[in-house]
C-alpha positions as CSV (number, residue, x, y, z in Angstrom):
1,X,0.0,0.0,0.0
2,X,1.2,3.7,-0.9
3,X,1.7,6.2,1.9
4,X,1.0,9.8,-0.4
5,X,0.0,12.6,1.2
6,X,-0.8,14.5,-1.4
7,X,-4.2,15.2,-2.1
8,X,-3.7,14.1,-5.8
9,X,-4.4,9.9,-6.2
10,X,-1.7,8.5,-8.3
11,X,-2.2,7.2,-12.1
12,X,-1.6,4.1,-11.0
13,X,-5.0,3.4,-8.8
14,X,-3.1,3.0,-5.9
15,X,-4.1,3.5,-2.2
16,X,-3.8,7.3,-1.6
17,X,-3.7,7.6,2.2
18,X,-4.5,11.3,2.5
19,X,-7.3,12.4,5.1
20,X,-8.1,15.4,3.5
21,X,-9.0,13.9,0.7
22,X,-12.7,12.6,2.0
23,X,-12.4,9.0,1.1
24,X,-14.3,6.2,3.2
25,X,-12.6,3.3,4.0
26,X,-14.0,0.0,4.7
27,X,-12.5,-2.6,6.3
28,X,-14.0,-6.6,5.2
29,X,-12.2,-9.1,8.2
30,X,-12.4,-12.4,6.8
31,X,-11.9,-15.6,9.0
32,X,-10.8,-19.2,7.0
33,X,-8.9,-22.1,7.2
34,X,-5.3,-21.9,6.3
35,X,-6.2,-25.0,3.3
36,X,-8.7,-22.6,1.9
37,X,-7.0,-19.0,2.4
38,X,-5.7,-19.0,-0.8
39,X,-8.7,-20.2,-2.7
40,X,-10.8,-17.2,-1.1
41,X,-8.2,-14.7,-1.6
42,X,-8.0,-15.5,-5.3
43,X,-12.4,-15.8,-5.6
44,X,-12.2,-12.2,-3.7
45,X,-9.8,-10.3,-5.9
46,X,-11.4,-12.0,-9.3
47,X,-14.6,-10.4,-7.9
48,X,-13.0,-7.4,-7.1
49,X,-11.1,-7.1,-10.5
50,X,-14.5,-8.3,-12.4
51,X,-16.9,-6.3,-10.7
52,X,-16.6,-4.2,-8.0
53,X,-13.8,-2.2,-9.6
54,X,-16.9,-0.5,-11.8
55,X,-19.1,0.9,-9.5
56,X,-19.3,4.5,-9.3
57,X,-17.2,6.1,-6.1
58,X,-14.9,2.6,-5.7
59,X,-11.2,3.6,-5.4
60,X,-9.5,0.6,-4.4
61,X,-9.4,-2.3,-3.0
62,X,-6.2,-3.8,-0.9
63,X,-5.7,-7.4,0.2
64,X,-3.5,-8.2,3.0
65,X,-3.3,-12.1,4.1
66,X,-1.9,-12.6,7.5
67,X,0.8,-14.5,8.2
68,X,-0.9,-17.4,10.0
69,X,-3.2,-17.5,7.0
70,X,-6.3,-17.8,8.9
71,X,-7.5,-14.3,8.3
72,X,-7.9,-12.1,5.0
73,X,-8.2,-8.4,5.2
74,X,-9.5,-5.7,2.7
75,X,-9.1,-2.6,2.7
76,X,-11.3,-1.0,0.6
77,X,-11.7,3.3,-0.6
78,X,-14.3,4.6,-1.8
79,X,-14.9,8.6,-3.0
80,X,-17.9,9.3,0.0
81,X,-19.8,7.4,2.0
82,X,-23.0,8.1,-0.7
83,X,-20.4,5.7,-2.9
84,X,-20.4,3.0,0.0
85,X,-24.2,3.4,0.4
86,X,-24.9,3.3,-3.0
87,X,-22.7,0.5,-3.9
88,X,-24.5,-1.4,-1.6
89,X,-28.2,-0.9,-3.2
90,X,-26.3,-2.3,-6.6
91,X,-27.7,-4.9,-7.7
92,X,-24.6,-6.1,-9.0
93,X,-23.1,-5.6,-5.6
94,X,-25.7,-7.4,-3.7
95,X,-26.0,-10.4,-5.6
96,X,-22.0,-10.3,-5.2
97,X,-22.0,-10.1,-1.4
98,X,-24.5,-12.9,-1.2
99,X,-22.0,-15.6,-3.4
100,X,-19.0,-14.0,-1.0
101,X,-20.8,-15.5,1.8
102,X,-21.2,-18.8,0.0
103,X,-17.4,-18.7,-1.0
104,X,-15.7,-17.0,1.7
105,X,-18.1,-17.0,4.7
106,X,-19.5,-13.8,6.1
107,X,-16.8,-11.0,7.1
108,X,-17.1,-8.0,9.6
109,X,-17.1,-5.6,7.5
110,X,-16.6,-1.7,8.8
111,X,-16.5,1.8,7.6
112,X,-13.9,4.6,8.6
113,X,-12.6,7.6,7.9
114,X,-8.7,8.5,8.0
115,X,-8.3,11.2,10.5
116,X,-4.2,10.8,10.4
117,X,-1.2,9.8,8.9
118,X,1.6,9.5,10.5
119,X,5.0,9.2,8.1
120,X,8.4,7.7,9.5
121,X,10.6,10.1,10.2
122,X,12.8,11.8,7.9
123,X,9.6,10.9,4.9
């Protein structure tokens, strides 16, 4: 993930971790089996890269495995919380979510808003 704190996203549809910029995060907290992580990583960034990717107001979506491989983590931007709101009345959408639970099992899934970034020092 890109730490910019620039209030201009990149070209390359990175992450842009700016909290002026208005984006809402969300935050999908998957639970699996460490035989099945990669198989639901793999279903959840095809869906991503398939679908999601073209609704109106989504930015990004970041995947993060952890190292046990019992947990998969997205990190999701969207432009506004209208986007997130929205995106969740598409039909699209909601016929996604409901073969997510099927494949992946149902995640906790949480919306934020970046208040602060904190860059190492000398960044």
């Amino acid at each position: 993930m890109e730490n910019n704190t620039s209030t201009t996203a990149p070209r390359t549809g990175l992450t842009t971790l700016d909290p002026n910029a208005g984006h809402v995060t969300t935050i999908n907290t998957y639970t699996v089996t460490r035989e099945r992580a990669e198989e639901v990583l793999t279903y959840l960034v095809h869906s991503a890269e398939e679908t999601v990717r073209y609704v109106p107001g989504f930015l990004s979506f970041n995947f993060h495995l952890s190292l046990d491989h019992m947990q998969i983590v997205n990190y999701g931007q969207w432009a506004s919380r209208e986007a997130v709101m929205a995106a969740r009345e598409n039909p699209k959408v909601k016929a996604l979510m409901a073969e997510t639970v099927k494949v992946a099992g149902s995640s906790n899934s949480v919306p934020y808003v970046l208040r602060k970034s904190v860059p190492a020092a000398g960044k």
